[in-house]
N, C-alpha and C positions, 0 to 999 in steps of 0.2 A: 964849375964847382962852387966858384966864388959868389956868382950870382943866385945858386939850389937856394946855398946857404941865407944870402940876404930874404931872400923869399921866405921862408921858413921863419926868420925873425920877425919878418913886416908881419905874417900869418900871426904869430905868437902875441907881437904886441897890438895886433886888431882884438885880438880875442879877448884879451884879459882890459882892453878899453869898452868892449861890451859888455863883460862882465860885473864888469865895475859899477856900470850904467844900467844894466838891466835891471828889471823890476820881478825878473824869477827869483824865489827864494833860494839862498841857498851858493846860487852862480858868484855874488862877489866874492865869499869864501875860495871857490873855486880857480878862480883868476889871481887873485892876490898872490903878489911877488912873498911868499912863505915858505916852509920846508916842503918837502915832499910828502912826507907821513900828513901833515896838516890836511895838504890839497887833496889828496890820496883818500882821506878819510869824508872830505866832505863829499868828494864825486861818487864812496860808494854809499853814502846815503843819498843823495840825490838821486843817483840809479833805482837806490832799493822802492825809493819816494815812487816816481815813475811808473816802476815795472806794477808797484802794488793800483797804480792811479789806474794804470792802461787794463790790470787785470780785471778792478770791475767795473771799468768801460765796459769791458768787454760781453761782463754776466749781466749787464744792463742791456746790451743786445742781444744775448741768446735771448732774457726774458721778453724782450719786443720781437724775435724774429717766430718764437714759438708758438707765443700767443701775442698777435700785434693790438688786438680787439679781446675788449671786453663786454659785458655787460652791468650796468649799474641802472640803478633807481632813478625813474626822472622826479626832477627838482619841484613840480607841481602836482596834483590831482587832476584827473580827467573825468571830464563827467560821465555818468554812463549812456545820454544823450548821445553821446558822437559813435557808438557801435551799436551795433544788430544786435536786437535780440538772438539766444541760439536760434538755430532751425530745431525743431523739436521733430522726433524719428520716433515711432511705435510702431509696434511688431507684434505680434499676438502669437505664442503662442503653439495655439492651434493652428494651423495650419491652409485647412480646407473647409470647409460650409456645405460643403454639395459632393465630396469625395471623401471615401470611407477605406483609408491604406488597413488599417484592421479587417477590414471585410474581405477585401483583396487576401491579406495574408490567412487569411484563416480558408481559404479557398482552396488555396496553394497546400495548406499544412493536410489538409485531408484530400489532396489527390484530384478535387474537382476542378472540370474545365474551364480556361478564363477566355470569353467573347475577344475577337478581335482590339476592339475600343478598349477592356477592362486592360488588356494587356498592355496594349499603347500607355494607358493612365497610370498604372502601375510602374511600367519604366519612366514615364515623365516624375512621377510622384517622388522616385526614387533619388534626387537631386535635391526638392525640396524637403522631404522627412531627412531630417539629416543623420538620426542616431537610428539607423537600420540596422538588426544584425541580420547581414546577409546569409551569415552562416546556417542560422537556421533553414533556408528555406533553398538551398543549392537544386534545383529542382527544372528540370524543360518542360518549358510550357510548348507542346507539339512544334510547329516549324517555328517558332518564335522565337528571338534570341534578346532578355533582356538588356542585353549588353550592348547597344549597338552605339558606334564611332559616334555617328552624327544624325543631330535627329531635321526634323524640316522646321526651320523659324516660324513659317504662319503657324503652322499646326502647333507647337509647343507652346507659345507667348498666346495665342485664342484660349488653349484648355487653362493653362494658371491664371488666364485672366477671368474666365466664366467660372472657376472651382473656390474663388474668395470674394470678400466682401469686406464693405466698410459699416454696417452696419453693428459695431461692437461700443461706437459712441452714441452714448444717450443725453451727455449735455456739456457745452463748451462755452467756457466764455472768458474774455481778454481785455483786460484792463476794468474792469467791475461792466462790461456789457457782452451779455448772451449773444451768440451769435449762430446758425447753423456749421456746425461742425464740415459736414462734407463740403462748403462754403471752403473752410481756410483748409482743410486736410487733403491733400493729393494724395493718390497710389504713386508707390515708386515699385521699384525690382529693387531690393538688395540681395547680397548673399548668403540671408537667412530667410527671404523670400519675398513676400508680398509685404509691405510696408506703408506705411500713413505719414507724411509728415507735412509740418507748419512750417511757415516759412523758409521753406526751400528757395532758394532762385528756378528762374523757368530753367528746364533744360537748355533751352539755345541760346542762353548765358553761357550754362556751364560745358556745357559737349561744343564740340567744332562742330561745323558744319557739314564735313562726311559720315559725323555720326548719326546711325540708324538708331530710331528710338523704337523698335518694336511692341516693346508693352505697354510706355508711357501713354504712345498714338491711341492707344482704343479706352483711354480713360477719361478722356472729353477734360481733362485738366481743366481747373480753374488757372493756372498759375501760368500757364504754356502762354500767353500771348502777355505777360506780364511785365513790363517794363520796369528795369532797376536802377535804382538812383545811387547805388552803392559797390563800392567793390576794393578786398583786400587792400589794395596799395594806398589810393587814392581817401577811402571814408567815402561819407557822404556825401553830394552835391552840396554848393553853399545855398544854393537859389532854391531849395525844397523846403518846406515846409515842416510840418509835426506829421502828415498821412506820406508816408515814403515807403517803400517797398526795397530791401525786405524792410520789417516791420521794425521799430525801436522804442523803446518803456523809457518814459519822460523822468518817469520816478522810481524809486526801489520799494521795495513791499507786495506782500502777496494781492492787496488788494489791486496792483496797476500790472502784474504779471497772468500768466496762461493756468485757469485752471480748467482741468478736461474731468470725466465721469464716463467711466464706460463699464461696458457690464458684458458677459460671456452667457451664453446656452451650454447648459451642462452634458445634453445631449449631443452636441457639435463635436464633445472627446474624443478623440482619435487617437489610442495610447502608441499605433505605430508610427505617427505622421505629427512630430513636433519638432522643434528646434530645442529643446532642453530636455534634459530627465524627468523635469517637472512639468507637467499636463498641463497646465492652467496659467493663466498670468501673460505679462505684457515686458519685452525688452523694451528699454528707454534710452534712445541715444539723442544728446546734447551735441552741437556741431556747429562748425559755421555754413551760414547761408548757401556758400560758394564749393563746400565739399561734399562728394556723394559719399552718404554715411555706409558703414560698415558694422554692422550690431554684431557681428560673431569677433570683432575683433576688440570692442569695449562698449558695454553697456551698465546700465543699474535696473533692478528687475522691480516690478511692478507687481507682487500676490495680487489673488482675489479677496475680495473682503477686506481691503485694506486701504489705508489710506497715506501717500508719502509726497511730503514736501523737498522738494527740491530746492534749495538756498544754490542762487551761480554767485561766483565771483571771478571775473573775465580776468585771463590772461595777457597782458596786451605787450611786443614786443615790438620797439621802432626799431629802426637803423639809421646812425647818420651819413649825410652822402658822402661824406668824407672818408668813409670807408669802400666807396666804391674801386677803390685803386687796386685792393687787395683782391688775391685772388679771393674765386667763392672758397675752398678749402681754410684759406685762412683765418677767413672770418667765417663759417660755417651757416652760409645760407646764400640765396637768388634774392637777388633784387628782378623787378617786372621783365622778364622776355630774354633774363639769360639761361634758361634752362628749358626751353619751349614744350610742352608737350605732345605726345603725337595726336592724341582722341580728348583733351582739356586746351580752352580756352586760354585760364587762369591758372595760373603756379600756386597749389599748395602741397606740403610733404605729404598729406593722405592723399591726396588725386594722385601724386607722380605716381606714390606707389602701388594703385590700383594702375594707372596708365602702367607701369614696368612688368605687372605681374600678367597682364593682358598681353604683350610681347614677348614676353617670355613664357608665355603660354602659348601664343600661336607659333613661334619659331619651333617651340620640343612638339607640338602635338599639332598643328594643322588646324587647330582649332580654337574658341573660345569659351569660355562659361556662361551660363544664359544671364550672368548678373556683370557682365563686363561689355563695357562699350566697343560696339564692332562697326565695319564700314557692310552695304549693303554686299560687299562678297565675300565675307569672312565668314566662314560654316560653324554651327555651334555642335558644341560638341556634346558626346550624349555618352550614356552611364559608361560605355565601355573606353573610354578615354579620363576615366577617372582618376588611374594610378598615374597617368601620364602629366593629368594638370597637379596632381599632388606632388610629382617630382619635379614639373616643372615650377613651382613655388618654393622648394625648397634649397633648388639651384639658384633663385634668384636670392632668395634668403642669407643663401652661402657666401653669392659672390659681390655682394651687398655688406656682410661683415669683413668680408678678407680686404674692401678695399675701405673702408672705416678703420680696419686697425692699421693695413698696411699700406695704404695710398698704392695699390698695385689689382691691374685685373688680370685672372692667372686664364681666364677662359673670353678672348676675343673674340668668340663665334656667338657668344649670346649677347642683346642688346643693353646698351649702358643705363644706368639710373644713374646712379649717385643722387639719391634722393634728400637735400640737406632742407634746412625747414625754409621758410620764405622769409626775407629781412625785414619784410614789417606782417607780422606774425600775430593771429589773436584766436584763443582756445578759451574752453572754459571750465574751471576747476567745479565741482558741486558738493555739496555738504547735504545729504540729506537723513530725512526723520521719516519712521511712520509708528501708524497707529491701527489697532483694529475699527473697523467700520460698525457700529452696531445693528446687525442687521441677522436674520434668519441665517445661520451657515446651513441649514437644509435648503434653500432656498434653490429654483429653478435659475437664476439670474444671478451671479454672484455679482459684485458690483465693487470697482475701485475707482479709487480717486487719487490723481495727481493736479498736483499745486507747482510752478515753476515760477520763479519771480529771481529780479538781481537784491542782493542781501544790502547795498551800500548803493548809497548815490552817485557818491566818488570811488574813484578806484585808482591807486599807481602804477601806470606804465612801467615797462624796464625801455633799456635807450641801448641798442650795441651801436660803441664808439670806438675811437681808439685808446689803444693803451697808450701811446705817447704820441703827441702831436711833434712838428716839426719844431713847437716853443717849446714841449716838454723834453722832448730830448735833446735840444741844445741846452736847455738847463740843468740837464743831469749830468751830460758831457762835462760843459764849463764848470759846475759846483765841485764835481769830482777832481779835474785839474786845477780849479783853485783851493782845494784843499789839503792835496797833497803838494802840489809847487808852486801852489801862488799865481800860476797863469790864469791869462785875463787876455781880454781881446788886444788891448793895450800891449800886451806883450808880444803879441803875436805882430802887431803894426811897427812894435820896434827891430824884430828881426828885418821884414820887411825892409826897414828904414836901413840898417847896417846893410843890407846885401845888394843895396840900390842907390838910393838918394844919397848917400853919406862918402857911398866909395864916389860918384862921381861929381861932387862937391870937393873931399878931398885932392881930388887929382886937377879940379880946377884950381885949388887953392894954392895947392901946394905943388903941383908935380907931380904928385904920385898917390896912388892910394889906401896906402896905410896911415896919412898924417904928417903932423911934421916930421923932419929931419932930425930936428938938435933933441926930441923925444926916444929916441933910439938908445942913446947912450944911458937912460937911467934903466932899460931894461936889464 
């Protein structure tokens, strides 16, 4: 008992010898040989000090664990030198050149007989005229069945390729010199159909190497054997020059950007076989080199008889590596090769999510859409699998928000996306003007012009970094306790000190280690 006791005193007078000595605000109060109401009062403000320091420790780390990554402005301009021009995407339209869905339907509406072939072209047609109303024309054509699952890849990709054309430009020219158009413009397949675009990358850039290129093959491509000095993560090669591929505008101004002239056959209207309500005119889609565009899913339209300037001003999004530690969720994007895709080379959020909506179209239906990258035994699918790839997109749609809001997949039987953007990221924003053309509106030839140029020389990046480094949150820690108790590194070194060095110093010095002896008696 005699000894409890002594212990408890030696306890009592180490304590109030730290106190005394500490450099915590507050603590000598607390030690000091005073009443009890005195000490009593200072420990429940020290406590309250504390509890209020630790509490927004604490919302300093909800706020780093919520969002650890931000995005801010970088500190410099970039020049527009160091990125691609877009890839420029045109679309017409009309449809077909040499196929008449009008003639067809009017065939159909009064009862008369469709030839083998008309039938075939009518069901293929039926995919690319996208605003059909089928209703009208509910009708059996004798054994034939519009509707069929799956149609045959040569026969389909041969007819959309023989039924268009590029002949809708009349004059191109880039950077202030003419050049022949079908030179820089390749046929692509999109999913508004037949399509022209500039500076694309070759396909076997952008597709893997199991992808079958059905349509692109019979277009004798300029771009297909086309070597690229460029690519999303990396930028340009340093060792390249000014002629690189894709292509890049040294300067801003209409005068160093793309402008095209192209013109329509008024006779070529096909009022049942377009991609818009409006007959006439040109989809416009802006893009990077590296992504296959998609015009039904955002475009700028092109009338006839008109003329519209395009003003870019590029998007451009880094990432530092120092966010590599975070999960992608966290920080909301792929860096190079953590998110592989099945049928793309290259990670961008538009590829994955043509890559996602192509597996999850062959998983619900067996099959693919003829604008979706397939291996040579993936079957395409034809008009009677239509509802099926419609529901198949909208399951991925679904299950695509449910796990954006809720970090949660409810249906493990369809293939994962999680499509987040790529961490060095570059888009293009467009500002555009037009104007009427003066020119005959009776005229056989309607005629538009598009002008595309970068608006600014320089432009500012965005940088996702983090929200606190390991400096900045130790500086908000330590600022926090030193503002409510005075704690410092120093104080932290002297507990240290008392719970170590000092006890076994003492006990050499003296015997024991609380100190000295003849100390005891003024407690």
């Amino acid at each position: 008992m005699v000894s409890t006791k002594s212990f408890f005193k030696s306890v009592r007078k180490y304590f109030r010898e730290y106190c005394d000595l500490s450099t915590i605000h507050g603590m000598k109060y607390i030690g000091e040989n005073r009443t009890t109401v005195e000490r009593g009062w200072w420990l429940t403000v020290f406590l309250f000090s504390v509890t209020c320091c630790f509490y927004l420790i604490y919302l300093v780390y909800e706020k780093w664990d919520s969002s650890p990554v931000i995005i801010s402005l970088a500190n410099e301009e970039t020049p527009i030198y160091q990125i691609p021009f877009p890839a420029v995407t045109i679309c017409p339209l009309v449809k077909s050149f040499s196929y008449n869905q009008t003639a067809i339907r009017s065939k159909l509406f009064f009862a008369q007989p469709l030839s083998k072939t008309e039938h075939k072209s009518f069901s293929y047609m039926n995919f690319i005229c996208d605003h059909v109303p089928y209703a009208w024309f509910d009708i059996k054509i004798g054994n034939f069945s519009v509707y069929e699952n799956f149609f045959n890849k040569e026969e389909f990709y041969n007819f959309i390729h023989n039924i268009t054309t590029n002949k809708y430009f009349l004059d191109c020219r880039w950077q202030n010199q003419d050049f022949y158009c079908n030179n820089f413009f390749d046929t692509i397949l999109t999913d508004d159909g037949v399509c022209h675009s500039f500076n694309l990358l070759s396909p076997k850039k952008i597709y893997k190497d199991n992808v079958q290129n059905y349509f692109f093959d019979r277009t004798n491509s300029k771009i297909y054997n086309e070597s690229s000095s460029w690519s999303l993560d990396r930028g340009f090669s340093h060792d390249k020059g000014s002629d690189t591929y894709p292509r890049r505008e040294p300067f801003s101004g209409a005068i160093n950007g793309l402008e095209v002239m192209l013109y329509m056959d008024y006779p070529l209207r096909d009022i049942y076989c377009k991609s818009s309500w409006t007959f006439e005119g040109y989809k416009v889609i802006l893009h990077t080199p590296s992504t296959v565009p998609r015009p039904n899913q955002e475009h700028f339209y092109l009338p006839p008889n008109t003329a519209v300037i395009a003003a870019i001003k590029p998007v451009v999004v880094n990432t530092s590596e120092k966010v590599k530690s975070f999960r992608p969720e966290k920080r909301n994007c792929y860096f190079e090769n953590e998110n592989p895709l099945k049928y793309f080379k290259d990670y961008t959020q538009k590829n994955c999510e043509l890559d996602c909506l192509t597996r999850h179209t062959l998983h619900l239906c067996g099959c693919v859409a003829f604008y979706m990258p397939m291996d040579s035994f993936t079957p395409l699918c034809g008009t009677g699998k239509n509802e099926c790839m419609k529901a198949a997109k909208k399951r991925m749609l679904s299950k695509e928000l449910k796990w954006r809001l809720e970090n949660a997949d409810d249906d493990q039987e369809l293939p994962h996306c999680h499509c987040l953007p790529s961490c060095r990221d570059l888009s293009y924003e467009v500002e555009t003007s037009s104007s009427s053309i003066n020119s005959n509106p009776d005229s056989k030839f309607p005629r538009s012009r598009l002008v595309i140029y970068f608006k600014k020389n320089h432009f500012i990046a965005s940088i996702r970094h983090e929200l606190y480094g390991i400096t900045d949150f130790i500086s908000n820690f330590g600022g926090l306790l030193g503002l409510f108790t005075g704690f410092s590194m120093l104080s932290f070194i002297e507990i240290i000190y008392f719970l170590t060095v000092r006890l076994f110093y003492n006990f050499r010095l003296y015997g024991q280690w609380s100190g000295k002896k003849d100390e005891e008696s003024n407690l």
